[in-house]
N, CA, C and O atoms as a Tinker XYZ file with bonds, in Angstrom:
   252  protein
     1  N     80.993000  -94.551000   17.655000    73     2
     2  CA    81.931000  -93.964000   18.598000    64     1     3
     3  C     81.865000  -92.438000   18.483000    63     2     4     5
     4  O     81.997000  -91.977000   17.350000    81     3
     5  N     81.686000  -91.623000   19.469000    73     3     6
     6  CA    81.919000  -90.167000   19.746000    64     5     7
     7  C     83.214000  -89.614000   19.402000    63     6     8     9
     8  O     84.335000  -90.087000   19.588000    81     7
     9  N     82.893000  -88.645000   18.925000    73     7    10
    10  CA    84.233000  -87.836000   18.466000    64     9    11
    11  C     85.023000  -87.370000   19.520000    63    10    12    13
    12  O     85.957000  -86.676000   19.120000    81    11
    13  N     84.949000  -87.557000   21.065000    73    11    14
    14  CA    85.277000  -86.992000   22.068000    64    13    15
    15  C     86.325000  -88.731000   22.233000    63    14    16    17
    16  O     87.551000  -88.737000   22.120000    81    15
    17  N     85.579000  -89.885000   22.475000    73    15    18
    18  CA    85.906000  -90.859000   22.695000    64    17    19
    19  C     87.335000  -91.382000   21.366000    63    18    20    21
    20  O     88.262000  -92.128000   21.682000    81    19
    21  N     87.170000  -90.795000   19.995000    73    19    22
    22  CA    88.211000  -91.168000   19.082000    64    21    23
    23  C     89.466000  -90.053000   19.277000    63    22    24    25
    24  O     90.638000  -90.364000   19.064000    81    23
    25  N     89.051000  -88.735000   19.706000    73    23    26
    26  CA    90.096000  -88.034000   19.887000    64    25    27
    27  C     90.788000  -88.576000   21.615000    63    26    28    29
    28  O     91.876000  -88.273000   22.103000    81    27
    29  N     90.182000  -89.053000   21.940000    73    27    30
    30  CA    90.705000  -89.704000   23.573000    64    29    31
    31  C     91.558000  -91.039000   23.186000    63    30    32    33
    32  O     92.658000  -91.175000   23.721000    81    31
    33  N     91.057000  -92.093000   22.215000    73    31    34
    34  CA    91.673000  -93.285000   22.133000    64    33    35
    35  C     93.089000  -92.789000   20.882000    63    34    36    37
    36  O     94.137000  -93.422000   20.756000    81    35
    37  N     92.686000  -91.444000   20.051000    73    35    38
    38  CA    94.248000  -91.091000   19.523000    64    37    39
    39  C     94.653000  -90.817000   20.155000    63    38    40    41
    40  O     95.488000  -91.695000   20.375000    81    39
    41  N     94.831000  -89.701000   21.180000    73    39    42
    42  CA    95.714000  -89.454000   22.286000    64    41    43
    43  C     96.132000  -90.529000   22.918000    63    42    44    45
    44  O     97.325000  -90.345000   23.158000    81    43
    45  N     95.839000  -91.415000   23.264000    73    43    46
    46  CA    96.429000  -92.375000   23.873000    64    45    47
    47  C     97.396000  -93.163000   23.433000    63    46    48    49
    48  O     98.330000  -93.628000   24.085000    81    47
    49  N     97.070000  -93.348000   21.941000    73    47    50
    50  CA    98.049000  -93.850000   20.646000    64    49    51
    51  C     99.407000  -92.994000   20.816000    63    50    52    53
    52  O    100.563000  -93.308000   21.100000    81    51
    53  N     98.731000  -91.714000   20.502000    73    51    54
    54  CA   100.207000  -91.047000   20.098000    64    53    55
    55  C    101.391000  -91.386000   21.607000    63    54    56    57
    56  O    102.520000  -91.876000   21.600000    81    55
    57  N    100.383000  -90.789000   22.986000    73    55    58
    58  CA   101.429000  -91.209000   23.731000    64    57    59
    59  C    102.186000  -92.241000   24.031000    63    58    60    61
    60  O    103.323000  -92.149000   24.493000    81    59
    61  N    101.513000  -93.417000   23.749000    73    59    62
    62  CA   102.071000  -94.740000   23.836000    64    61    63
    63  C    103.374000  -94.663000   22.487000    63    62    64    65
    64  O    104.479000  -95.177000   22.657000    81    63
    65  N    102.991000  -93.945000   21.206000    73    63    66
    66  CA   104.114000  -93.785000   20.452000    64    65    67
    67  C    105.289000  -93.072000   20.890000    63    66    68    69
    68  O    106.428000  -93.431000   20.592000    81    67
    69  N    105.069000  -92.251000   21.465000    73    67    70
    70  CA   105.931000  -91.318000   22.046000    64    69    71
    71  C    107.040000  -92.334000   23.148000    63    70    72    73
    72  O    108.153000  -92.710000   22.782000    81    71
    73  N    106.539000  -92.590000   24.287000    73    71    74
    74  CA   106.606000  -93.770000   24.971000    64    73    75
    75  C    107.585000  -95.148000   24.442000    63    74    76    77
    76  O    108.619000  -95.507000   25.006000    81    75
    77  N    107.088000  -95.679000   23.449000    73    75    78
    78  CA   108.173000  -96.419000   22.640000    64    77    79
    79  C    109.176000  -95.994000   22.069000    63    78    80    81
    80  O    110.146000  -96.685000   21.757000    81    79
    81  N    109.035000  -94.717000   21.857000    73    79    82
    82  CA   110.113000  -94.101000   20.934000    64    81    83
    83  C    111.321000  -93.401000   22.267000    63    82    84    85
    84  O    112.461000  -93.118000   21.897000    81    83
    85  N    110.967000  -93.213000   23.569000    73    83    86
    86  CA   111.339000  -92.770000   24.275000    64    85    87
    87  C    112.811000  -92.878000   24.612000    63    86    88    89
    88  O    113.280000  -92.032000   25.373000    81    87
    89  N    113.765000  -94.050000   24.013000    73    87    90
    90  CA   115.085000  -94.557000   24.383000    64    89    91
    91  C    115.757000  -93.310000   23.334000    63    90    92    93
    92  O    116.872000  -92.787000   23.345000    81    91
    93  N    114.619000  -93.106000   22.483000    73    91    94
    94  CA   115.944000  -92.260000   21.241000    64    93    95
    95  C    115.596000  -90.612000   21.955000    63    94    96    97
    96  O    115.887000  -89.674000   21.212000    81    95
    97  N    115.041000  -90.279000   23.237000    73    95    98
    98  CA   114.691000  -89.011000   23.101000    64    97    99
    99  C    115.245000  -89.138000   24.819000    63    98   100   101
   100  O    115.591000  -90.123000   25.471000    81    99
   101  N    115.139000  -87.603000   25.199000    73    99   102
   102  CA   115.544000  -87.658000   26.683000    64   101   103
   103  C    114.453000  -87.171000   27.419000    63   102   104   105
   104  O    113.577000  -86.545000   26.824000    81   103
   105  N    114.371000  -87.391000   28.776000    73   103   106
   106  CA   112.897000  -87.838000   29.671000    64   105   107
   107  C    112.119000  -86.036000   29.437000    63   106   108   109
   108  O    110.933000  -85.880000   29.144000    81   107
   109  N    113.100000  -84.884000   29.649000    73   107   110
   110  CA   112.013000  -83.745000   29.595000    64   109   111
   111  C    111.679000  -83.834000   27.802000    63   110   112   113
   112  O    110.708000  -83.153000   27.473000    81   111
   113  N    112.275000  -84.476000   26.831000    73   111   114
   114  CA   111.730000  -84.078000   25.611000    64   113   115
   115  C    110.058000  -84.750000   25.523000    63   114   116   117
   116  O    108.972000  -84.362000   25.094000    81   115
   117  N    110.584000  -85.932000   26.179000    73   115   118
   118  CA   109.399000  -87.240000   25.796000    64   117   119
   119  C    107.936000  -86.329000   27.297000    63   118   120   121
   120  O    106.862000  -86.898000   27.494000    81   119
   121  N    108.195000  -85.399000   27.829000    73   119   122
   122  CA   107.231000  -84.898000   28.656000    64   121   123
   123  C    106.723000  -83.931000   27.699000    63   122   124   125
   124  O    105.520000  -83.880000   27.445000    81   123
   125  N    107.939000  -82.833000   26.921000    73   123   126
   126  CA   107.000000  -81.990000   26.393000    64   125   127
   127  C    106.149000  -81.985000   25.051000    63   126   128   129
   128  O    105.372000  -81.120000   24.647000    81   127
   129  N    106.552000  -83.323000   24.415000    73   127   130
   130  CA   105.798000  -83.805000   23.416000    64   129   131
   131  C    104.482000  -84.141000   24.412000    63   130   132   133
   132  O    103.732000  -83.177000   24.564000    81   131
   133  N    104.152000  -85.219000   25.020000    73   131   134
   134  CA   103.014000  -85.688000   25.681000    64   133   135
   135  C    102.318000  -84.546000   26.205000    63   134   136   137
   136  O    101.153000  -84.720000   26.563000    81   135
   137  N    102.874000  -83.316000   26.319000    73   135   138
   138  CA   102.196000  -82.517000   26.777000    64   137   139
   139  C    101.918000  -81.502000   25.654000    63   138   140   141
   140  O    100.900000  -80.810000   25.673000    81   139
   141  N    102.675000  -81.438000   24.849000    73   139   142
   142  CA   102.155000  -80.320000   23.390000    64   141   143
   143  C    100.989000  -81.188000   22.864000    63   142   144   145
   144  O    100.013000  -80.484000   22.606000    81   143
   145  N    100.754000  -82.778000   22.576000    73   143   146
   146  CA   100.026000  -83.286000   22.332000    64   145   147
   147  C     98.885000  -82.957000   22.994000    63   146   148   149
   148  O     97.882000  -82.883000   22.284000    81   147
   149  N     98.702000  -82.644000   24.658000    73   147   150
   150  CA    97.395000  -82.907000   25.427000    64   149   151
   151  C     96.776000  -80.966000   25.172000    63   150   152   153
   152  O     95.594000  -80.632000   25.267000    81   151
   153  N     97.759000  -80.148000   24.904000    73   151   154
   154  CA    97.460000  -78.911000   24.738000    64   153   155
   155  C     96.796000  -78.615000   23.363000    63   154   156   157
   156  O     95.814000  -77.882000   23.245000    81   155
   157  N     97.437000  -79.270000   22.299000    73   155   158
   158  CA    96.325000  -79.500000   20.934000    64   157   159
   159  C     95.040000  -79.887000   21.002000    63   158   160   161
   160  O     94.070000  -79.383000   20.436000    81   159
   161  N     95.097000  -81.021000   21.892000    73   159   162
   162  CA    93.450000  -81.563000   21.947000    64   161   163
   163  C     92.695000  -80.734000   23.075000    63   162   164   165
   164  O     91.472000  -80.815000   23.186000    81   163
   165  N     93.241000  -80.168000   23.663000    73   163   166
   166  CA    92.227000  -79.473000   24.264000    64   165   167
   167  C     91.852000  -78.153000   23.833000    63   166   168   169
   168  O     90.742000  -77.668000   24.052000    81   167
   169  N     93.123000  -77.364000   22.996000    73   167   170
   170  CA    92.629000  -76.200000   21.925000    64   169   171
   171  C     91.496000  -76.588000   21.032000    63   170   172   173
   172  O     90.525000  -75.884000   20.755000    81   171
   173  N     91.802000  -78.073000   20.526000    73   171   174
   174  CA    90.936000  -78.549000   19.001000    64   173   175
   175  C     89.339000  -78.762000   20.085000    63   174   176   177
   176  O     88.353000  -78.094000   19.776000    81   175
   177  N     89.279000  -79.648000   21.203000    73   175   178
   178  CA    88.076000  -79.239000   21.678000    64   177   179
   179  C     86.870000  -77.931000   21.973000    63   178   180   181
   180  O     85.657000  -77.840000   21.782000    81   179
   181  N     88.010000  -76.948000   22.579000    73   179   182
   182  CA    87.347000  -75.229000   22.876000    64   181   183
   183  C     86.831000  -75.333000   21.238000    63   182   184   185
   184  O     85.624000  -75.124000   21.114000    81   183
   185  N     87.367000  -75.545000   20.315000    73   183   186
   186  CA    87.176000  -74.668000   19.476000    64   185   187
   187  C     85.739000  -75.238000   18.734000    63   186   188   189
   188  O     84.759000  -74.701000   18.218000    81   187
   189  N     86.180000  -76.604000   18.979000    73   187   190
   190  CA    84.736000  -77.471000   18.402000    64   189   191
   191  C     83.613000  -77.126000   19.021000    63   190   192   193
   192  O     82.539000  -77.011000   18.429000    81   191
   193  N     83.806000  -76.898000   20.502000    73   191   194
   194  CA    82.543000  -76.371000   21.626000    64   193   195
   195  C     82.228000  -74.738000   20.673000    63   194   196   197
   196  O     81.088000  -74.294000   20.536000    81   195
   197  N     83.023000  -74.295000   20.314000    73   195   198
   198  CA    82.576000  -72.839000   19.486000    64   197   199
   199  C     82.090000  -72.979000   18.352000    63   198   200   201
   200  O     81.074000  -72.335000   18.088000    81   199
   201  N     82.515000  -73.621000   17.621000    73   199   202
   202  CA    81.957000  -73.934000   16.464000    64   201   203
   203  C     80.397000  -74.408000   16.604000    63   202   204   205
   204  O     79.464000  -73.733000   16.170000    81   203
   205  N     80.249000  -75.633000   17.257000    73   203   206
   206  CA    78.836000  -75.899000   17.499000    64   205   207
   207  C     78.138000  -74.947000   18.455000    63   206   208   209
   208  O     77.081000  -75.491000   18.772000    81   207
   209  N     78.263000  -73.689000   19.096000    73   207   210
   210  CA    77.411000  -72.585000   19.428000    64   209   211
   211  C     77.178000  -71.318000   18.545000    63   210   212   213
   212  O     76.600000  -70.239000   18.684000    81   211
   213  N     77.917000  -71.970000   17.545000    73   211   214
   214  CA    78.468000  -70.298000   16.785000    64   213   215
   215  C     76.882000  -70.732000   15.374000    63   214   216   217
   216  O     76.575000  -71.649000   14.612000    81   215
   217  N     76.315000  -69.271000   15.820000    73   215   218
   218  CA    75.155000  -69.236000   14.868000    64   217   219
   219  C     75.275000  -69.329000   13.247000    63   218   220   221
   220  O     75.954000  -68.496000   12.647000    81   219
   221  N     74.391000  -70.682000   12.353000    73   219   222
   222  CA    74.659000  -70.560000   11.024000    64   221   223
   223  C     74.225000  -69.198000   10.109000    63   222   224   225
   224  O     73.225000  -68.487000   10.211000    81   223
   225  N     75.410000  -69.113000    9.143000    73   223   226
   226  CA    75.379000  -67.599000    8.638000    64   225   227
   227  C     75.258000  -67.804000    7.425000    63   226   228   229
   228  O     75.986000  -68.721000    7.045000    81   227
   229  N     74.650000  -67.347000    6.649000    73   227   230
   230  CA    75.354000  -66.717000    5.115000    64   229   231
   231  C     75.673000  -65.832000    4.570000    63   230   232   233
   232  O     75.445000  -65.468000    3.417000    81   231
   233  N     76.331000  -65.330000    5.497000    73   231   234
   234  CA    76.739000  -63.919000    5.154000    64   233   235
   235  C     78.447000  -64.347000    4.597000    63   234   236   237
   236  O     79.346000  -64.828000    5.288000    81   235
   237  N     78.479000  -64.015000    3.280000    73   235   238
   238  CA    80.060000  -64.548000    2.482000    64   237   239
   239  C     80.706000  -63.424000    3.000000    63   238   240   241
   240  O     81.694000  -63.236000    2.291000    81   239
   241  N     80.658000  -62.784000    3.670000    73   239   242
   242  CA    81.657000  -61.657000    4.227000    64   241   243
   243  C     82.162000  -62.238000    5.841000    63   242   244   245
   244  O     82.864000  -61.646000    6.662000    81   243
   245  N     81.537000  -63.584000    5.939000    73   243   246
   246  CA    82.267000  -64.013000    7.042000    64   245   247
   247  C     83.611000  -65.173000    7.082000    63   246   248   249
   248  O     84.213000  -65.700000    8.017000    81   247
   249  N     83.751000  -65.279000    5.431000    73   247   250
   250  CA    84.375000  -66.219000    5.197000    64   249   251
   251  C     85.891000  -65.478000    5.274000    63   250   252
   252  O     86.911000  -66.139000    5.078000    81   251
């Protein structure tokens, strides 16, 4: 399984958690969780797309 495809089938988890949990929360809370959730994974993606263009270094002054 692709790392694109496991971060897609957690997202789906969490919202469905969110979703069940939804009676103890009120309708804009249970939106802006589902949506802080979809804004993480798409930060954690950009950054993975950078990471895999970003040239290997050894320069310890980049750490």
């Amino acid at each position: 399984m692709k790392t694109e495809e496991k971060i897609e089938e957690l997202r789906q988890k969490l919202h469905e958690m969110i979703l069940l949990d939804k009676d103890n929360m009120d309708h804009i809370k249970v939106l802006e969780m589902s949506q802080q959730i979809d804004k993480y994974i798409v930060r954690y993606m950009e950054k993975s797309e950078e990471m895999k263009k970003a040239e290997p270094t050894n320069d310890i002054n980049m750490l």
